[in-house]
FILO-456785 format. One record per residue (C-alpha): residue in one letter; x, y, z; residue number from 1. Coordinates in nm, 3 decimals. Layout:
<rs>
   res         u         v         w     n
     A         X         Y         Z   NUM
...
</rs>
This chain:
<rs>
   res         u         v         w     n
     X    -4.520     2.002    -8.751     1
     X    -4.323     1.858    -8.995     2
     X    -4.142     2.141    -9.155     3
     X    -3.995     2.225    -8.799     4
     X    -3.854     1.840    -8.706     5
     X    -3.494     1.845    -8.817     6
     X    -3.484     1.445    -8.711     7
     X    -3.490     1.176    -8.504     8
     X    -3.278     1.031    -8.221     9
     X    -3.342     0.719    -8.033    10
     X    -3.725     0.752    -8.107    11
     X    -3.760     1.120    -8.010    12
     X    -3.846     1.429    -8.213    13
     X    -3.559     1.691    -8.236    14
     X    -3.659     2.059    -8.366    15
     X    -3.471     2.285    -8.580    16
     X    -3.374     2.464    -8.318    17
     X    -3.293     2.757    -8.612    18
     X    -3.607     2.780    -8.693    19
     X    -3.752     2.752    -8.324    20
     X    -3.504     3.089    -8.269    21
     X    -3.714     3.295    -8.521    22
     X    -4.062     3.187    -8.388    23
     X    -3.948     3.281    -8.020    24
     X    -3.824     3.567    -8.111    25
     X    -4.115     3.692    -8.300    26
     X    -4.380     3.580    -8.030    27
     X    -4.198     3.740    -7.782    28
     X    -4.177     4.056    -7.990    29
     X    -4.569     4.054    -7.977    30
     X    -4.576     3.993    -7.636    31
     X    -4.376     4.265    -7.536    32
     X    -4.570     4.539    -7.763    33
     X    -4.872     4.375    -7.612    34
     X    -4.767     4.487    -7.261    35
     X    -4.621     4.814    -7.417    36
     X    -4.954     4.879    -7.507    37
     X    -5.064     4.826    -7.191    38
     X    -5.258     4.493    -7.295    39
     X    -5.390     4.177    -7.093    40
     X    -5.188     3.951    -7.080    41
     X    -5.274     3.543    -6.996    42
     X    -5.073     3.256    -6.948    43
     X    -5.241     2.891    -7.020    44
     X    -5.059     2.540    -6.901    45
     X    -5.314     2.236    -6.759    46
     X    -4.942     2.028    -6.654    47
     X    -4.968     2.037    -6.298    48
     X    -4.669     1.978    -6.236    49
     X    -4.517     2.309    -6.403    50
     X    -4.840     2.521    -6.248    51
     X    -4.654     2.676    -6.021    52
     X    -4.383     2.779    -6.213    53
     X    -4.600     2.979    -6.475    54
     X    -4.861     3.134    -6.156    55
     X    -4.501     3.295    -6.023    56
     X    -4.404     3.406    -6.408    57
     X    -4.735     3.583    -6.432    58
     X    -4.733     3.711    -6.081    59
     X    -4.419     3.887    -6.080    60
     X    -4.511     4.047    -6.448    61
     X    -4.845     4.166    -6.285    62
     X    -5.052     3.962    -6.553    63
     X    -5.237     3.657    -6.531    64
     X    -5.254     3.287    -6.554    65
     X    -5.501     2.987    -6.568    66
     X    -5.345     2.634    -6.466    67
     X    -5.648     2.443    -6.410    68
     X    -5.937     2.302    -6.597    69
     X    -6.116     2.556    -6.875    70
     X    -6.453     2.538    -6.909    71
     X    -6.566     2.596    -7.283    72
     X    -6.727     2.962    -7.329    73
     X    -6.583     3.170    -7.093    74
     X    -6.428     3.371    -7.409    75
     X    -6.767     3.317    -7.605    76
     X    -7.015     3.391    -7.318    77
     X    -6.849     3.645    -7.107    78
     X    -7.094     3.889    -7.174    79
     X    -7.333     3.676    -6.980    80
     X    -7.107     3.503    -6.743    81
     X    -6.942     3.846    -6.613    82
     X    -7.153     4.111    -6.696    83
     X    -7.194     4.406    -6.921    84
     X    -6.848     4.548    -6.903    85
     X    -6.592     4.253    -6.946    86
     X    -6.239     4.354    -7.093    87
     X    -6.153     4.014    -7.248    88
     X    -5.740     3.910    -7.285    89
     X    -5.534     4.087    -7.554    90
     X    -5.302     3.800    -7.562    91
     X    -5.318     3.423    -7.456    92
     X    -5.004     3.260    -7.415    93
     X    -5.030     2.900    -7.373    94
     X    -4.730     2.708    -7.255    95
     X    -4.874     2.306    -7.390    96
     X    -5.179     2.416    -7.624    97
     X    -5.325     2.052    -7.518    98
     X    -5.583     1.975    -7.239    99
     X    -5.449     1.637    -7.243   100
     X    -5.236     1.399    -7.500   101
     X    -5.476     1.412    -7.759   102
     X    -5.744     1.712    -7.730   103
     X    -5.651     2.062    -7.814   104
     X    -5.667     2.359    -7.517   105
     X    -6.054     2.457    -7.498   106
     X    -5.903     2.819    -7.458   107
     X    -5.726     2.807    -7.790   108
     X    -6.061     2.724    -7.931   109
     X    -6.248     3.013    -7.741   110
     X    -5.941     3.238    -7.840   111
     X    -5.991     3.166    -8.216   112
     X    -6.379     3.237    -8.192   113
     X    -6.298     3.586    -8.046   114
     X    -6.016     3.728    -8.253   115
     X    -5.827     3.707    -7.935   116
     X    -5.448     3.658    -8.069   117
     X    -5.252     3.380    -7.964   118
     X    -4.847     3.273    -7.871   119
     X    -4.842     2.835    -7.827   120
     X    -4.565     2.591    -7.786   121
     X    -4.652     2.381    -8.015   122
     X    -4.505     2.022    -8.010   123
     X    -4.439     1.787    -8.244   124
     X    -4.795     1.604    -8.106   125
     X    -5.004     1.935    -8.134   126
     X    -5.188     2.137    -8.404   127
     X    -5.038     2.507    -8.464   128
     X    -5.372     2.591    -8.699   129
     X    -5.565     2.776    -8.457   130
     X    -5.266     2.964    -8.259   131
     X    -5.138     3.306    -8.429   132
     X    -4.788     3.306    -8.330   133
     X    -4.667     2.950    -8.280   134
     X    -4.347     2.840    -8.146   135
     X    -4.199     2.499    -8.258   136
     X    -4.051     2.391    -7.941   137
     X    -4.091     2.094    -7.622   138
     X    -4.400     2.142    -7.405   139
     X    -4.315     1.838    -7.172   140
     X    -4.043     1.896    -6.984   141
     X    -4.009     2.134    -6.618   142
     X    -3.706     2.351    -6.749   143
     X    -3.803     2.386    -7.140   144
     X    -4.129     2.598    -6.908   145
     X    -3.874     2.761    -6.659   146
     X    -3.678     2.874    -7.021   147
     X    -4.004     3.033    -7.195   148
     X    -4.151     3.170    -6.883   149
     X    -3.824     3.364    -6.779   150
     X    -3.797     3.475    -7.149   151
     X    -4.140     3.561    -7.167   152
     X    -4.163     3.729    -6.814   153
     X    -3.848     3.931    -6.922   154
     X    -4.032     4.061    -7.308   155
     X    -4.331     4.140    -7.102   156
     X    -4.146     4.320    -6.861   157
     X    -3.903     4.549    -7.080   158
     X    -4.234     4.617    -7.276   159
     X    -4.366     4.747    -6.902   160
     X    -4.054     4.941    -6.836   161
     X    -4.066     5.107    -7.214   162
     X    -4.410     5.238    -7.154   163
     X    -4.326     5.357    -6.808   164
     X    -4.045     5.557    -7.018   165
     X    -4.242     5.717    -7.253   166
     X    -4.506     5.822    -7.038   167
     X    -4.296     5.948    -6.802   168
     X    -4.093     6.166    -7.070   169
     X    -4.406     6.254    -7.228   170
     X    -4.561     6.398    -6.911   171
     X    -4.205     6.561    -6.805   172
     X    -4.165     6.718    -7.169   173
</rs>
């Protein structure tokens, strides 16, 4: 995470918040074409605290989110766990990509395995390796997670309303 610290204060972390901009904007690029496309969406956060923050986000954008513990597999073993005809996520975004201070999101792991793509806020204590789009940014605090869900919940959206467009010019032309 190095290349995105642009220092230190009083023995915190500070991002280039430049570089941060580019990053956001790019993940929540994909996550609107995602939804254009009329993809599965899921958001990821095991902070209790900020659960019910991101359950509202993906209520009101009609997708889906997972706040609680992951057990390993349910990616890799769906098949067996769910049936025959399982649509898996077309996009994970997870708002901490750790279970806990140290270990890495199970579902980040499972995501990887099944070319299932990826958008993770990735702090300065985390790994970006295994997530495809990540965002340099704070996973700790309540409003940094009221500030991405109400920008993602508003790409995902406008993605929504585009399609809605299109399809209803398409069937009226």
């Amino acid at each position: 995470m190095l290349p995105y610290i642009y220092g230190s204060r009083l023995g915190h972390l500070i991002f280039d918040l430049d570089k941060t901009a580019v990053y956001l904007r790019r993940a929540l690029n994909i996550a609107a074409h995602i939804a254009y496309r009329d993809g599965i969406i899921v958001f990821f956060l095991r902070n209790a605290q900020n659960a019910h923050i991101v359950e509202k986000t993906a209520l009101e954008c009609g997708e889906y989110a997972h706040t609680r513990f992951w057990r390993g597999g349910i990616f890799t073993n769906s098949t067996h766990q769910f049936g025959a005809v399982t649509r898996l996520p077309d996009l994970c975004i997870f708002l901490s990509t750790l279970n806990d201070i140290l270990m890495q999101h199970t579902a980040v792991r499972d995501s990887a395995k099944m070319g299932i793509a990826t958008i993770g806020i990735v702090d300065s204590n985390s790994n970006p390796n295994m997530i495809t789009y990540p965002v340099p940014g704070n996973d700790d605090s309540t409003a940094a997670i009221q500030l991405y869900c109400k920008l993602f919940k508003a790409a995902i959206l406008r993605g929504k309303d585009k399609r809605k467009e299109h399809l209803s010019a398409s069937s009226a032309g």
